[in-house]
C-alpha positions as CSV (number, residue, x, y, z in Angstrom):
1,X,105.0,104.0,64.4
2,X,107.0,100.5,62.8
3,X,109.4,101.1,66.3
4,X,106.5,101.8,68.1
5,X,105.3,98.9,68.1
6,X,108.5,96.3,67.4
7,X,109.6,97.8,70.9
8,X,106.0,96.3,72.2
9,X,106.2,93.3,70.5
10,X,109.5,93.0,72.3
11,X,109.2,93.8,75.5
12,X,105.8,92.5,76.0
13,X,104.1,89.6,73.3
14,X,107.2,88.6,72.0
15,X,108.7,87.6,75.2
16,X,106.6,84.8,75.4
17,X,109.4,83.4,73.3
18,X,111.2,81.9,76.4
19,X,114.8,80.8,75.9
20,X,116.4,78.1,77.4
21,X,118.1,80.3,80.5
22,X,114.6,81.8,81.6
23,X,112.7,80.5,84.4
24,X,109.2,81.3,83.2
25,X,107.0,79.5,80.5
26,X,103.6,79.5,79.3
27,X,101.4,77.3,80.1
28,X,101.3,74.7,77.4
29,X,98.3,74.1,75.3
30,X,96.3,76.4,77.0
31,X,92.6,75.5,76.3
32,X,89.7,77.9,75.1
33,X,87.7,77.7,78.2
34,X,90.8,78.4,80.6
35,X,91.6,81.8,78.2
36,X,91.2,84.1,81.6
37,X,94.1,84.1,83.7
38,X,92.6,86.5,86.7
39,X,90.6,89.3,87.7
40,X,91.4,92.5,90.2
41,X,88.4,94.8,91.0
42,X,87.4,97.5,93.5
43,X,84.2,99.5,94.7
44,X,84.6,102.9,95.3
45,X,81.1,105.4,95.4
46,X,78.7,102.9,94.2
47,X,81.7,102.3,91.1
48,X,83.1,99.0,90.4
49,X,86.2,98.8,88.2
50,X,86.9,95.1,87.6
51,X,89.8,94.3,85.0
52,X,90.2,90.5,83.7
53,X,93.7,89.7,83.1
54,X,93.8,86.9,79.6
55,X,96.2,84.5,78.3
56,X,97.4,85.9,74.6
57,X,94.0,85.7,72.4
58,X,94.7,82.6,69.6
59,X,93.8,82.5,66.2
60,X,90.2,84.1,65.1
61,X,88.9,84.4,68.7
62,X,87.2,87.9,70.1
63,X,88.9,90.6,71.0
64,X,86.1,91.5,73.7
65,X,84.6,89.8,76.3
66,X,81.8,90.3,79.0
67,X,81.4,91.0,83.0
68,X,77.8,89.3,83.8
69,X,76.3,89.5,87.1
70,X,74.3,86.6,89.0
71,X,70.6,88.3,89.6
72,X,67.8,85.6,90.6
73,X,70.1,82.8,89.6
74,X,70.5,84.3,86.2
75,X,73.6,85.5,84.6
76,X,72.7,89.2,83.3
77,X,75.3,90.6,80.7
78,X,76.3,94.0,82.6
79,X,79.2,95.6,80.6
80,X,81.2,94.8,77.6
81,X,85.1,95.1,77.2
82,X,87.5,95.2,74.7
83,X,90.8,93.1,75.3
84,X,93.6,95.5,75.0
85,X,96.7,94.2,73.2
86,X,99.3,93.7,73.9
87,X,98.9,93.1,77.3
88,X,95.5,91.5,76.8
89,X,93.3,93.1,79.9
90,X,89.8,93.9,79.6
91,X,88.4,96.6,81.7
92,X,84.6,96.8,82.6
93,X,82.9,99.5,84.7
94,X,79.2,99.7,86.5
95,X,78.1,102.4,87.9
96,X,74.8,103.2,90.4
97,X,76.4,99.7,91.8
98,X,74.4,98.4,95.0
99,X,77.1,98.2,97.5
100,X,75.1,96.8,100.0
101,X,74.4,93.0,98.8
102,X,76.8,90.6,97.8
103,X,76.9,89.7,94.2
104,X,78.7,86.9,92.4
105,X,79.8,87.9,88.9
106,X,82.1,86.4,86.0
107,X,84.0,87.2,83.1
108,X,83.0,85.4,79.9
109,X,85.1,85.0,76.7
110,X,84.3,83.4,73.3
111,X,81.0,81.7,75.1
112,X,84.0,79.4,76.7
113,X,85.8,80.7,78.9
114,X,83.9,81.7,82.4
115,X,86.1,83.6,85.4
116,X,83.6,83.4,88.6
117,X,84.4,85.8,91.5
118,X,82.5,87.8,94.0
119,X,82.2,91.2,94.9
120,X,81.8,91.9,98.1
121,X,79.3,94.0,100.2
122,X,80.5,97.2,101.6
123,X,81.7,96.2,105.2
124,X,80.6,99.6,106.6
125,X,78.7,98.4,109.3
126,X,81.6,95.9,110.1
127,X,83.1,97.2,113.7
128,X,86.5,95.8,112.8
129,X,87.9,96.5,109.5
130,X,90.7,94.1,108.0
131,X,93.2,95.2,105.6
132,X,95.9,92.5,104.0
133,X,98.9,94.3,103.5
134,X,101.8,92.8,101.4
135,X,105.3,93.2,99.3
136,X,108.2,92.1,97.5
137,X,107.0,89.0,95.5
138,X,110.3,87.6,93.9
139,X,110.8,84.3,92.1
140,X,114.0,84.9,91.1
141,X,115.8,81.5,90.7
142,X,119.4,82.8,91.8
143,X,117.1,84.1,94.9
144,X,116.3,80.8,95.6
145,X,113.7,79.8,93.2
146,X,110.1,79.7,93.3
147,X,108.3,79.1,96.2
148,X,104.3,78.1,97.0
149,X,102.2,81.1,98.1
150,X,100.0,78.6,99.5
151,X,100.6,79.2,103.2
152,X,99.6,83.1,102.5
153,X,96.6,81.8,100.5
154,X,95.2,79.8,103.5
155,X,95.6,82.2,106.2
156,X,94.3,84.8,104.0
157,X,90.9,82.7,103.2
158,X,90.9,82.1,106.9
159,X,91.5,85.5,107.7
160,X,88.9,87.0,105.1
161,X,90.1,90.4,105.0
162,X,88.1,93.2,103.7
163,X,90.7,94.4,101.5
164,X,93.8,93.4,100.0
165,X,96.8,95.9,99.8
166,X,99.5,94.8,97.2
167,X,102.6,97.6,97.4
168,X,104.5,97.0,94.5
169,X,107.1,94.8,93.3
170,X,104.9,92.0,91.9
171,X,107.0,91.5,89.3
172,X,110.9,91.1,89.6
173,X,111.5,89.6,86.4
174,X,112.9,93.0,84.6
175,X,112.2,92.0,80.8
176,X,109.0,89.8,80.7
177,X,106.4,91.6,82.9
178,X,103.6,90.0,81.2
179,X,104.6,85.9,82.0
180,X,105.4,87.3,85.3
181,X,102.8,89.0,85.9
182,X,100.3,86.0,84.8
183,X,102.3,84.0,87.4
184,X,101.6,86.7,90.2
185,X,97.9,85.9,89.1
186,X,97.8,82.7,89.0
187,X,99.7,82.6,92.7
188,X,96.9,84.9,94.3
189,X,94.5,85.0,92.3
190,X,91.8,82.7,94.9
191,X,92.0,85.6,97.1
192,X,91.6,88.7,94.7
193,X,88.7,87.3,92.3
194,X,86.3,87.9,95.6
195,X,88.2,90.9,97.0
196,X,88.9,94.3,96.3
197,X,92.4,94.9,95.8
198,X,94.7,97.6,95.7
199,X,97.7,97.4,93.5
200,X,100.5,99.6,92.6
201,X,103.3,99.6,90.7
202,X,107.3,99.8,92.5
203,X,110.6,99.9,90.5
204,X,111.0,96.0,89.9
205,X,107.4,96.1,88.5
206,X,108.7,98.5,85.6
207,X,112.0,97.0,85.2
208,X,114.8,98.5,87.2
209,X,116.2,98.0,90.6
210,X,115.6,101.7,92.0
211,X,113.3,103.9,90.4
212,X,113.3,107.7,90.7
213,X,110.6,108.6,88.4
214,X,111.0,112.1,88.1
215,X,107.9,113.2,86.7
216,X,108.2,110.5,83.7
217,X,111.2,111.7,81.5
218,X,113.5,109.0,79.9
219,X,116.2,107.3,81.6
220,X,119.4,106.2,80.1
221,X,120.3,103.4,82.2
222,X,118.6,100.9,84.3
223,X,120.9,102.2,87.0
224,X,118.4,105.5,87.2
225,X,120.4,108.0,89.6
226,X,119.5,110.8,87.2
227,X,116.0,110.3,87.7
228,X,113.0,108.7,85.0
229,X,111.8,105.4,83.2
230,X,114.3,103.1,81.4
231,X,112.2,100.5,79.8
232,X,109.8,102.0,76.5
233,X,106.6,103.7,77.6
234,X,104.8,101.0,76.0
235,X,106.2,98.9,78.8
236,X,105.5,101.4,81.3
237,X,102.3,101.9,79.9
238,X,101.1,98.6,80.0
239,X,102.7,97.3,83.3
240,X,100.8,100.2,84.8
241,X,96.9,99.5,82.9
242,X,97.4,96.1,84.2
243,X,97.9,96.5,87.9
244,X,96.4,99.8,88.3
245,X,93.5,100.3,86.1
246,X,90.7,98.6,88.4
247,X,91.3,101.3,90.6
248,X,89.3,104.2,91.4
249,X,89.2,107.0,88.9
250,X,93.0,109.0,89.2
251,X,92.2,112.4,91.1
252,X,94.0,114.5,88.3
253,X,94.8,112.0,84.8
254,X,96.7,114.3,83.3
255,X,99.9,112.4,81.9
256,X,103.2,113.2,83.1
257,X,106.3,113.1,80.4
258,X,106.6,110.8,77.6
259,X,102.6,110.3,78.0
260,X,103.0,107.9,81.4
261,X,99.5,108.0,82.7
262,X,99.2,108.6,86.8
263,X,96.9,106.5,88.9
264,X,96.9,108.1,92.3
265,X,93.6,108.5,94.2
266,X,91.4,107.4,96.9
267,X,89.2,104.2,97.3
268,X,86.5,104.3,100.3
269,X,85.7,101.0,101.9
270,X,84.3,100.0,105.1
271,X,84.2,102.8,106.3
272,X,87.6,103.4,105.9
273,X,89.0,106.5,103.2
274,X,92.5,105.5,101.9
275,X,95.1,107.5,99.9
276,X,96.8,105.5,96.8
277,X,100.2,107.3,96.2
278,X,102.6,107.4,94.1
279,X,106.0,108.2,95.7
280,X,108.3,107.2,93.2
281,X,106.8,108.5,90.2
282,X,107.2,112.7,91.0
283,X,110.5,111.7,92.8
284,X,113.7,113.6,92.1
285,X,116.5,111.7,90.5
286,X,119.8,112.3,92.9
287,X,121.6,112.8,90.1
288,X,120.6,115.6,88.9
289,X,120.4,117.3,92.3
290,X,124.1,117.0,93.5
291,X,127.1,115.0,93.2
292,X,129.6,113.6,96.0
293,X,133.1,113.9,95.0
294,X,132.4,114.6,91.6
295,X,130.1,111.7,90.7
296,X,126.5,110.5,90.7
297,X,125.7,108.0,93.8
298,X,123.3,106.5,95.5
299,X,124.3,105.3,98.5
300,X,126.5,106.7,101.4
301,X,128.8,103.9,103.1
302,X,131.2,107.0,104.5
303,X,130.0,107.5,108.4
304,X,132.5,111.0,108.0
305,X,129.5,112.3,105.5
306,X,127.2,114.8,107.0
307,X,123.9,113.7,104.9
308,X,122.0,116.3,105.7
309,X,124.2,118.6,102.8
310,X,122.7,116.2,100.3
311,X,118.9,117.7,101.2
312,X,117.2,120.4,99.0
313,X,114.1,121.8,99.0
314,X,114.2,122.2,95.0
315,X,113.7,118.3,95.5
316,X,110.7,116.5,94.7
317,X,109.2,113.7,96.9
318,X,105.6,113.7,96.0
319,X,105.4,116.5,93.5
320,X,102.6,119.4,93.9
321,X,100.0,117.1,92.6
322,X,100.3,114.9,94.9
323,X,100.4,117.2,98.0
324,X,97.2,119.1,96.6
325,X,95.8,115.6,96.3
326,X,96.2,114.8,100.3
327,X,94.7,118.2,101.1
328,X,91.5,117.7,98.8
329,X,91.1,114.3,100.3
330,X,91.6,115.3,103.8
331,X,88.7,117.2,104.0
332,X,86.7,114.7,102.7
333,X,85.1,112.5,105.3
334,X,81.9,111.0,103.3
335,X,81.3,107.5,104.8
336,X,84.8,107.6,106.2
337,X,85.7,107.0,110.2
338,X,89.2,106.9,109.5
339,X,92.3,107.3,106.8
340,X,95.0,105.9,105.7
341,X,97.7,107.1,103.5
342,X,99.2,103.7,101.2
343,X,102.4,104.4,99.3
344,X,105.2,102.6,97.6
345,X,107.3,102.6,100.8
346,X,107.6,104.4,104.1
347,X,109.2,108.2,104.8
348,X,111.9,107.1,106.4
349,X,115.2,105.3,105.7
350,X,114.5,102.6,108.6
351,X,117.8,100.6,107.9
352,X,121.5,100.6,108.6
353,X,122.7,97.6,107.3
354,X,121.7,96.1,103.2
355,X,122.6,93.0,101.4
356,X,124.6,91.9,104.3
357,X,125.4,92.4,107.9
358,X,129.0,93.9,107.2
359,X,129.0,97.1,106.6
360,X,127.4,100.0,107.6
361,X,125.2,102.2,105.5
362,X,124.7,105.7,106.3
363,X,122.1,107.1,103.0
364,X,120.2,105.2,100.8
365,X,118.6,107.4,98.4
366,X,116.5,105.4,97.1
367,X,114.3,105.7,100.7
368,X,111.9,108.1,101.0
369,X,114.0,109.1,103.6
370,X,115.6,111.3,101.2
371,X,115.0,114.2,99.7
372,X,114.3,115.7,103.8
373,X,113.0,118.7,102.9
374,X,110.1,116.8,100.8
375,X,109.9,114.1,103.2
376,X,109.0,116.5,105.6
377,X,106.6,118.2,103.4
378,X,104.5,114.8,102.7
379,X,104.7,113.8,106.3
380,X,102.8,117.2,107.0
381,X,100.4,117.3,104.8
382,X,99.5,113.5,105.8
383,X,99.4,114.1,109.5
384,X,96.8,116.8,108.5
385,X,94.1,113.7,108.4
386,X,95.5,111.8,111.4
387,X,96.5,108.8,108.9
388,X,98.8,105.8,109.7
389,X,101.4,105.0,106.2
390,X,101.3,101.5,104.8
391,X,104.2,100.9,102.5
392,X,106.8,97.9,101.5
393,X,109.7,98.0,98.9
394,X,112.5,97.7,102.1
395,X,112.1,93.7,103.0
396,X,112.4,94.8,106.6
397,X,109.1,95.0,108.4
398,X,109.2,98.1,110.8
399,X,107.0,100.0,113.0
400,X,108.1,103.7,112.9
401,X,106.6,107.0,114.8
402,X,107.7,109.9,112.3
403,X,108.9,113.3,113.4
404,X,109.4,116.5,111.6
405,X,110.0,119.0,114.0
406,X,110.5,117.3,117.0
407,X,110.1,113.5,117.5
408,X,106.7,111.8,117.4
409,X,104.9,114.9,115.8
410,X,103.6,113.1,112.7
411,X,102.4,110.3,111.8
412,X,102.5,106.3,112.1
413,X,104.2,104.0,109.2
414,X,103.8,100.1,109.1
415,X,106.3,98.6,106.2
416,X,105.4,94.9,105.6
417,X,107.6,92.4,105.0
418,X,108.4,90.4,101.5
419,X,106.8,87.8,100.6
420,X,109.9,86.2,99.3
421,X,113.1,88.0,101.0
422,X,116.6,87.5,99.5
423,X,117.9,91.0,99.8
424,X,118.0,91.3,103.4
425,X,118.3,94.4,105.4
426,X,118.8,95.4,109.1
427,X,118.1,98.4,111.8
428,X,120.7,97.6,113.9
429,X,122.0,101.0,115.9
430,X,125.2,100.7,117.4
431,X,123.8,103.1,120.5
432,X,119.8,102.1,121.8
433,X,117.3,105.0,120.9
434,X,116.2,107.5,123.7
435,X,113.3,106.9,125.3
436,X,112.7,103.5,124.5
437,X,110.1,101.5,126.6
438,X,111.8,99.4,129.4
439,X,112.3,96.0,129.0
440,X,112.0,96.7,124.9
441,X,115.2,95.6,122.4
442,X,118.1,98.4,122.0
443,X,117.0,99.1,118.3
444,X,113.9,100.9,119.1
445,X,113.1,104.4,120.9
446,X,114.2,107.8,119.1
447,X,116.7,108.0,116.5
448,X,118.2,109.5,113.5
449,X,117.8,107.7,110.7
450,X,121.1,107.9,107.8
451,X,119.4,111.0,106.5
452,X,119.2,112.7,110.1
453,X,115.6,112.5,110.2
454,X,113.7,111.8,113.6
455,X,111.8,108.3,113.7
456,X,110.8,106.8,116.9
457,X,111.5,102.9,116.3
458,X,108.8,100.6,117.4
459,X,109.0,96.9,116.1
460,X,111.5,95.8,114.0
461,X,112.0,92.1,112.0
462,X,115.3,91.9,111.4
463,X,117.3,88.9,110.3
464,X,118.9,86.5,112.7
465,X,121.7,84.3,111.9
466,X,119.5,81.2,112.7
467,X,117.1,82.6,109.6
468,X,119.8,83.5,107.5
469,X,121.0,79.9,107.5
470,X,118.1,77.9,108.0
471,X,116.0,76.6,104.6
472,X,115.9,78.6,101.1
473,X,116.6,81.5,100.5
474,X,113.2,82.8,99.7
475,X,111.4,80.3,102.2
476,X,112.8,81.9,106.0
477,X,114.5,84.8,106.3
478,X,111.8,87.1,107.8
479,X,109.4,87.2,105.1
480,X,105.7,87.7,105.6
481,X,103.3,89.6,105.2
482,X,100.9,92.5,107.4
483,X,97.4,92.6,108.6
484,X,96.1,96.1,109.9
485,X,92.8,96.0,111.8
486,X,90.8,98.8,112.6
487,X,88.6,99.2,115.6
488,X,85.9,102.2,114.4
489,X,84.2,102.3,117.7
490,X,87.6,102.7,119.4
491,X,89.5,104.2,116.9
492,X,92.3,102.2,117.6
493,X,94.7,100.7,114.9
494,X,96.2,97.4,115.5
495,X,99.4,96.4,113.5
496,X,100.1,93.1,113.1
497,X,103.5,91.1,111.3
498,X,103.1,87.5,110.7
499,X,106.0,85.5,109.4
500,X,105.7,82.5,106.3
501,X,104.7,78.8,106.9
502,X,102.4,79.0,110.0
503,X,98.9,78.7,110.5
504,X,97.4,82.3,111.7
505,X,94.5,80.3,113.1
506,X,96.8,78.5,115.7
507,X,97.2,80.0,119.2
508,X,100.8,78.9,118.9
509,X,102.0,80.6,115.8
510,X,103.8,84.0,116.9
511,X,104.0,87.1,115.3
512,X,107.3,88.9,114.7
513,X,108.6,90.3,117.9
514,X,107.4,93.4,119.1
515,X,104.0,92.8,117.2
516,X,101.3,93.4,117.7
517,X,101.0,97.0,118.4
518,X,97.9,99.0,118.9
519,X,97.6,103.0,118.5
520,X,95.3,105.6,118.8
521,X,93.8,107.0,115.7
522,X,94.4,110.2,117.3
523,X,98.2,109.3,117.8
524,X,98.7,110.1,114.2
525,X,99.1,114.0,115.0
526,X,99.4,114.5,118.8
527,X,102.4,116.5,119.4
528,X,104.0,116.6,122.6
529,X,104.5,120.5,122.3
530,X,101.4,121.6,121.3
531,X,98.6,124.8,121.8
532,X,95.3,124.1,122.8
533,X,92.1,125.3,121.0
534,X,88.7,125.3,122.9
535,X,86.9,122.2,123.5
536,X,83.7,121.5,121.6
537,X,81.1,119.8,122.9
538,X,78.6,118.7,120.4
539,X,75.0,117.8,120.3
540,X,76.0,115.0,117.9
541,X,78.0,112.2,118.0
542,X,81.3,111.7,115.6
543,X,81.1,115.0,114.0
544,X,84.3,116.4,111.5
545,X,85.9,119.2,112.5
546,X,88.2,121.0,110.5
547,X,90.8,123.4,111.5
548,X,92.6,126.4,109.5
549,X,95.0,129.0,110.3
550,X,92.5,132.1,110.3
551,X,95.2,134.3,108.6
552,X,97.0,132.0,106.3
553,X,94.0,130.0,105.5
554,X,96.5,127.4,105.3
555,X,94.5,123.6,106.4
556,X,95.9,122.4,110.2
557,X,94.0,119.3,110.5
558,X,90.6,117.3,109.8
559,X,89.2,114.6,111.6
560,X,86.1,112.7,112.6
561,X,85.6,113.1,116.1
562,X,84.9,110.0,118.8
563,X,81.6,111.0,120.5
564,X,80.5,114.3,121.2
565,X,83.5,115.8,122.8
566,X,86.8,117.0,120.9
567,X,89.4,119.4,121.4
568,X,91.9,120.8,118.8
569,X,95.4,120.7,119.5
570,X,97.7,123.3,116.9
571,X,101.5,123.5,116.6
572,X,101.4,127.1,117.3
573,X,99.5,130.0,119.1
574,X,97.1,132.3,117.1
575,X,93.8,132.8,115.6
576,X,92.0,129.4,113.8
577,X,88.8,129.0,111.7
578,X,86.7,125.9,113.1
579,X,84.2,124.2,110.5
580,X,82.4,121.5,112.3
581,X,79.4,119.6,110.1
582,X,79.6,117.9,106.7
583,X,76.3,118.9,105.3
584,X,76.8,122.6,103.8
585,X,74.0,123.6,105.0
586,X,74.0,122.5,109.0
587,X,78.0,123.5,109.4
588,X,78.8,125.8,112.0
589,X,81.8,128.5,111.9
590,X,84.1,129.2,114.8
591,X,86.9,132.0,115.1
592,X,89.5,131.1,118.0
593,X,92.5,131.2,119.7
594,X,95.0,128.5,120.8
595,X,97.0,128.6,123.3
596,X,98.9,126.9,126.0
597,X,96.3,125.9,128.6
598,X,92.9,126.6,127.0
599,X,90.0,126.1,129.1
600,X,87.5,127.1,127.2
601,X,84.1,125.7,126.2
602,X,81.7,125.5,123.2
603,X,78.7,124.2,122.8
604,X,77.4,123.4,119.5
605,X,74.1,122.6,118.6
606,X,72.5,120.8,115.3
């Protein structure tokens, strides 16, 4: 128990002990009334989870604090929290919340200290949807230093989105999460006190540079390769219940090894149903799946390696949980138009050059480009709900088509770019892709990326020379950040990738070439080699319809429909099981068969 906790107190309370080399202080002198550093909350079914991030508690003051709410200009005392040491969060919960008025609310400490935020109405009956999507948040001073977040700040005020998507690396410093993490606060925290957030955690945020998390076991090194968590659980622990515990309930909390909790679910918003994954956490360390002449790598810079040798479907990408999660929550279309999978980073290894422009990369197995066969695995499951993947983690903003099969036969992924970019990367193919749009750069169209997978190349932001030499480090360099707006009456998804220090309000400012780009819902599973099931007409409007494989029982796809006509498209010939309806009692049951050129016609009545 004594180690226990020294190995808290070090990596956590007692690093507030800066030494002369660090970058990072605490604030001086930091009053009683300005104890609350920040707040992150969402609202998912009528449920907000709100957690208050402190300044280290001083002397004889409370462990606890409150969450009041503003009702007939009165502050009502709601919920009461302790203040969890050492990290010092708070997390409040109030259920049978009223998600349709907007409520102001604050956290109050010691009768001093008063955090004021608001929580939003549910935008459901928004046509547009807004999602702020962003990455990669380093301060590093041999990066470049810190920079202002200001110019994101403004355009995100001016932007207002309706949610806020933060995919991991919030932290760089590998040793002091907690000043850090107060800094990452302090940067954005006008923005998150009135909006939902989503938060998750990447490898930087737990202290190494790669992270294969291997279902939780202990790492050795920082290095990783061999899969699992270097720094002490309590690190883990808390790093995690800091950025991840305002989120919706986890879908299954039981803890993975060494007691590491999970936190991967689903948050419904707007209208909107999104998928919080974990992709690093149940990932496979390559180390312990194979060496390459003997030792444990990971990376590939040998173009003579055929990379596909290094797959194996013994390999975990997102573990069985995971996968069982995404079919659960495909199915489940209460309140929800349209889904969306959010991960760490994208199912693809959408770069060919790293660090610098010199040499030629061929596997990074730190993508989730690697391992194939589970990359292939999550990519079908997730097409299953015809969902677009938000990720970040690769600095490189990209717009990729995934295939499995055959090209284009899953779904869309949008990785954002940093915040603050030194590591640079590059897609930079020395042959243009097949089928590539005329008049479009030689970098996009159909490819294989380094792990021979099939990705259809879309938009890319890669570094030119001008940006690599012009200002700091941090400040050019094709950092950024994402917005992703949905149209529910359209169904259409439009991606957008906007670069630092410009106004988003000015018709001059530009987005990153090739952007924006605006999809189809339905493009997220539309195969070009497909089998047609019968079409349904229905006598209501925006119905879900969900498909299985009548012998297998295996789940082909679920989907709310646009209007009141729809018909199923399946990868093979055969008998399916239609279920149309959500209420139990008002579904109707179909038995069909798909095939090539299927004309024919059911009505269905309500």
């Amino acid at each position: 128990m004594k180690s226990k906790l020294i190995a808290i107190a070090i990596c956590l309370t007692l690093s507030l002990s800066i030494q002369g080399q660090h970058l990072l202080e605490l604030p001086k002198n930091i009053k009683p009334e300005d104890r609350i550093c920040f707040a992150l909350y969402t609202v998912h079914e009528n449920t907000v989870k709100l957690n208050a991030q402190f300044y280290p508690i001083k002397n004889f003051e409370p462990f606890e604090a409150y969450l009041e709410i503003q009702e007939n200009e009165k502050w009502i005392i709601k919920d009461t929290a302790a203040i969890q040491y050492p990290g010092y969060t708070a997390l409040f919960r109030l259920e049978n919340w009223d998600d349709t008025k907007e409520k102001k609310y604050r956290v109050v400490h010691n009768d001093k200290a008063f955090y004021e935020g608001i929580i939003r109405k549910n935008p459901i009956h928004k046509d547009e949807f807004v999602l702020a999507a962003l990455t990669c948040n380093s301060i590093y001073p041999e990066h470049g230093g810190d920079i202002p977040r200001t110019d994101i700040i403004d355009n995100i005020k001016k932007i207002q989105p309706d949610l806020l998507f933060f995919s991991g690396d919030q932290v760089y410093d590998h040793s002091q999460h907690y000043l850090y993490w107060l800094k990452f606060g302090r940067d954005f925290g006008d923005v998150i006190r009135n909006t939902p957030t989503i938060c998750i955690v990447d490898d930087h945020d737990v202290g190494q540079g790669n992270i294969w998390g291997n279902g939780g076991i202990k790492s050795e090194d920082r290095r990783g390769v061999l899969g699992g968590y270097y720094m002490p659980v309590e690190y883990i622990k808390e790093v995690e219940r800091a950025q991840t515990s305002h989120l919706p309930d986890p879908y299954d909390p039981t803890p993975i090894a060494q007691g590491i909790g999970v936190y991967y679910t689903d948050l419904n918003w707007g209208g909107i149903s999104f998928a919080i994954l974990e992709d690093r956490k149940f990932k496979s360390g390559p180390g312990r799946i194979f060496k390459h002449k003997g030792k444990v790598i990971d990376a590939i810079f040998d173009p003579k390696v055929n990379t596909k040798d290094f797959d194996d479907p013994k390999a975990f990408l997102l573990g069985e949980r995971q996968l069982q999660f995404l079919g659960d929550w495909t199915t489940d279309w209460k309140n929800a138009e349209m889904k969306t999978v959010l991960s760490q980073t994208i199912f693809a290894m959408a770069n060919n050059y790293t660090g610098k422009h010199n040499r030629e990369i061929f596997a990074d197995f730190d993508s989730n480009g690697w391992p194939q066969s589970g990359r292939n695995r999550a990519l079908k499951a997730i097409r299953k709900s015809f969902s677009p993947m938000i990720g970040g983690d690769q600095h490189l903003g990209s717009l990729l088509h995934h295939g499995v099969d055959d090209w284009n036969d899953a779904g869309y992924s949008f990785c954002t770019p940093a915040i603050a970019n030194y590591w640079l990367r590059w897609w930079d193919p020395k042959e243009a892709g097949a089928n590539s749009v005329k008049g479009e750069p030689g970098y996009t169209g159909e490819f294989l990326d380094g792990f021979q997978n099939k990705i259809t190349v879309k938009a890319v932001a890669n570094p030119s020379l001008e940006e690599i030499n012009q200002g700091g480090k941090l400040s050019t360099r094709v950092a950024g950040f994402g917005l992703v707006k949905y149209n529910k009456p359209d169904r259409t998804i439009t991606f957008e990738c906007w670069p630092r220090n410009i106004d988003i309000t000015n018709p001059k400012s530009k987005q990153y070439k090739g952007w924006p780009i605006t999809i189809s819902q339905f493009d997220n599973f539309n195969p070009r080699n497909y089998f047609e099931l019968p079409t349904f007409q229905l006598s209501k409007d925006n119905q879900v319809v969900t498909v299985r494989n009548n012998t297998t029982g295996e789940l082909e796809s679920s989907v709310r429909t646009k209007g009141k006509l729809y018909q199923p498209k399946t990868l093979k010939s055969g008998s399916y099981k239609i279920e149309i309806g959500e209420n139990d009692a008002e579904k109707k049951y179909f038995e069909v068969f798909a095939t090539k050129k299927n004309k024919k016609k059911i009505t269905v009545e309500f």
